[in-house]
N, C-alpha and C positions, 0 to 999 in steps of 0.2 A: 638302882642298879649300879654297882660299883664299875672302877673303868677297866679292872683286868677282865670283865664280862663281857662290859662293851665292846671290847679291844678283841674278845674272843669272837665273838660272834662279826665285827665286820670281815672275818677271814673267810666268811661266805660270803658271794655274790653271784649274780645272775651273768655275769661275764663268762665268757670260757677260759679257759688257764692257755695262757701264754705258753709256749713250747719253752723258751728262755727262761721259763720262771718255772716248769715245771720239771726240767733239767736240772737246774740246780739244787731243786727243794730233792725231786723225788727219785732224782737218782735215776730216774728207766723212761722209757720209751711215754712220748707224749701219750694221752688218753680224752677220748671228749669224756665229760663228764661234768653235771651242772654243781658240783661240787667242788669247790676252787682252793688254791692253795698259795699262800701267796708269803716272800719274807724269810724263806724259812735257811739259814745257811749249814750245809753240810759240814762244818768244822765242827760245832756242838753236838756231836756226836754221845749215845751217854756209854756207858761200858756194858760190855757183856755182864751176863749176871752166871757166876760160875755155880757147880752142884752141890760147893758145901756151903751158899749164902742161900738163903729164903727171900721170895718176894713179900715185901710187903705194901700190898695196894694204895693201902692209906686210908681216912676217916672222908666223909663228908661228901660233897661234890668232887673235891679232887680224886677220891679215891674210884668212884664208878668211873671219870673220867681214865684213872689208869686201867681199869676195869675192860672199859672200850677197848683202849691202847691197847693192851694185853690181845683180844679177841681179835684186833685188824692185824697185830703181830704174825697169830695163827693162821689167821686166812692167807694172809700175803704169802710167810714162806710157804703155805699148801700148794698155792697158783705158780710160783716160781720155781717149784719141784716139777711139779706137773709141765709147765711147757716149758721147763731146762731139757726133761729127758719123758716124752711124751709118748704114750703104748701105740704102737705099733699096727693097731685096730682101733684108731682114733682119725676119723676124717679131718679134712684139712680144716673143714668151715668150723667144725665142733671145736678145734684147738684154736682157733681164729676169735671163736665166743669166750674160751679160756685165758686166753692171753689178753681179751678187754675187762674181763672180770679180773684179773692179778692188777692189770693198773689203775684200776679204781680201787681195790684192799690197798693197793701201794699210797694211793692219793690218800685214805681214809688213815691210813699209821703213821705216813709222816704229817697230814694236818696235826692227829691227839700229841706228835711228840713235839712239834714245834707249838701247839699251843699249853701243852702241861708247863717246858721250859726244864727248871732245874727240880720240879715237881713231878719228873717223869723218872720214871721206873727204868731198869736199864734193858738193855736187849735180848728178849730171850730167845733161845737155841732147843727146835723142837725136833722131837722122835718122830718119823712117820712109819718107823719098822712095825707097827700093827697094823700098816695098811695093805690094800694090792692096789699097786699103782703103775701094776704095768700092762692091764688090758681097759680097757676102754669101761668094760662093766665097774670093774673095781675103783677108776676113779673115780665114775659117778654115783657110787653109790656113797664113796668117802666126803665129794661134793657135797650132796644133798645132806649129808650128816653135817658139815659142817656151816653150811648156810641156813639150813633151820634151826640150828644150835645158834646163829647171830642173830635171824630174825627172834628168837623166843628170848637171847639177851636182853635184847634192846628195849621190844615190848615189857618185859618183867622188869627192868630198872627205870623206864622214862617216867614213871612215881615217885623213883625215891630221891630224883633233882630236889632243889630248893633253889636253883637258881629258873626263871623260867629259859633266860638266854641259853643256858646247857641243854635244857629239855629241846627248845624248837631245833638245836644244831642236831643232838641225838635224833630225834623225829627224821630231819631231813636224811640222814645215814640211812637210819633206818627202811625208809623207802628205797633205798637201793638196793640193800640188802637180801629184800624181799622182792626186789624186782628178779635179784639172780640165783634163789630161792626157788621163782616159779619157772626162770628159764630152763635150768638144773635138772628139776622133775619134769619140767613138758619134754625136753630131749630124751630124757633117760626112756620117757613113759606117757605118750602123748597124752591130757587134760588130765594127770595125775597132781598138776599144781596144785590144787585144793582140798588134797585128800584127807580124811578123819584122822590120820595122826599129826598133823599139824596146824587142824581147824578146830576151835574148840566145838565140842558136841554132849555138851552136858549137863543140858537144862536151866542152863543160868544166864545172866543176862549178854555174856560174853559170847553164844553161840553164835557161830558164824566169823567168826574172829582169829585171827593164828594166836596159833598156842602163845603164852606165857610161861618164863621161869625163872628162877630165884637166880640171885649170882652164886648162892651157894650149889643151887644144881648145875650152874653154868661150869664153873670153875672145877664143882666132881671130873665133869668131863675133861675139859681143859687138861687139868693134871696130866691126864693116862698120855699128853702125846711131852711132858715134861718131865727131865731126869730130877726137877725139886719137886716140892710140894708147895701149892698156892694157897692160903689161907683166905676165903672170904668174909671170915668172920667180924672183922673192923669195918665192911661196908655196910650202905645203910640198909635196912629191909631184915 
């Protein structure tokens, strides 16, 4: 195991994140979360990525790690929209689960950018004008689009690691991911967490399992809320 993997992975730990240290890395409002962040200084900032340059993810492990990067990007600004200017037919406690799921995407984007380093992608600026985000249905239905879209990332890329350290850090994301996946649909639609189009149910050994998908089906969607175009084609799989 080399030591920038090492290096990677002790930025978990079983401690909780320091308010002092999560202020600084992430910028917003403390968050519990067994997901920790530690190190990270807001001055390395990387630049915006404007509509006449193209992302490019990258090869290898780096690149699904930008991969990640990109997708906690999405989420975060989704959750930061949503409870900057919140529908009007949104209970208090619902926006209350909302604003704990934005600081955990928050926690989840600034760990990938402080651990990519000078291997990260820059910051991208997304469209939510295809959504309705201004009644309570319309967010959760944009929610549950976009957390089963994380959860089926994660699961369909934690194969195509080669490092195992990257895999166990993805795995851990991933459980949260999927935690706020089922919360998402149980609110929107009580014990609809487990329903056929996000469990696999098709006679293989996978059944019973959430979906799986390529990063090239990830990144299809991805696009639609970005004025570029994102190429998956240099990741692995």
């Amino acid at each position: 195991m080399d030591t920038k993997s090492t290096s990677f992975s002790r930025l978990f730990s079983a401690r909780p994140v320091r308010r002092r240290t999560f202020f600084r890395v992430a910028g917003a409002t403390a968050a519990s979360s067994a997901l920790v962040l530690a190190g990270c200084d807001k001055d390395d900032e990387n630049p915006e990525v404007s509509p006449e340059q193209a992302f490019t993810l990258g090869t290898g492990d780096t690149g699904l790690l930008n991969y990640a990067y990109l997708l906690e990007q999405l989420e975060a600004a989704f959750y930061d929209k949503v409870v900057a200017t919140p529908p009007a037919d949104m209970p208090a406690a619902e926006l209350a689960y909302f604003t704990d799921m934005r600081d955990h995407e928050v926690i989840h984007r600034e760990f990938f950018k402080f651990a990519l380093g000078t291997s990260a992608i820059g910051t991208a600026v997304f469209n939510f004008g295809s959504l309705t985000l201004t009644t309570r249905a319309g967010v959760f239905a944009a929610a549950q689009t976009l957390e089963d879209l994380g959860v089926a990332a994660y699961n369909g890329a934690g194969k195509l690691f080669t490092d195992p350290v990257y895999l166990g850090i993805a795995g851990k994301i991933a459980s949260v991911e999927a935690r706020h996946a089922a919360l998402v649909r149980d609110l929107a639609l009580p014990n609809s967490f487990a329903a056929a189009d996000v469990v696999a149910n098709d006679g293989s050994a996978l059944d019973g399992l959430d979906a799986a998908k390529s990063p090239a089906q990830v990144i299809a969607v991805v696009n639609t809320f970005l004025n570029i175009t994102v190429s998956a084609a240099s990741l692995p799989g």
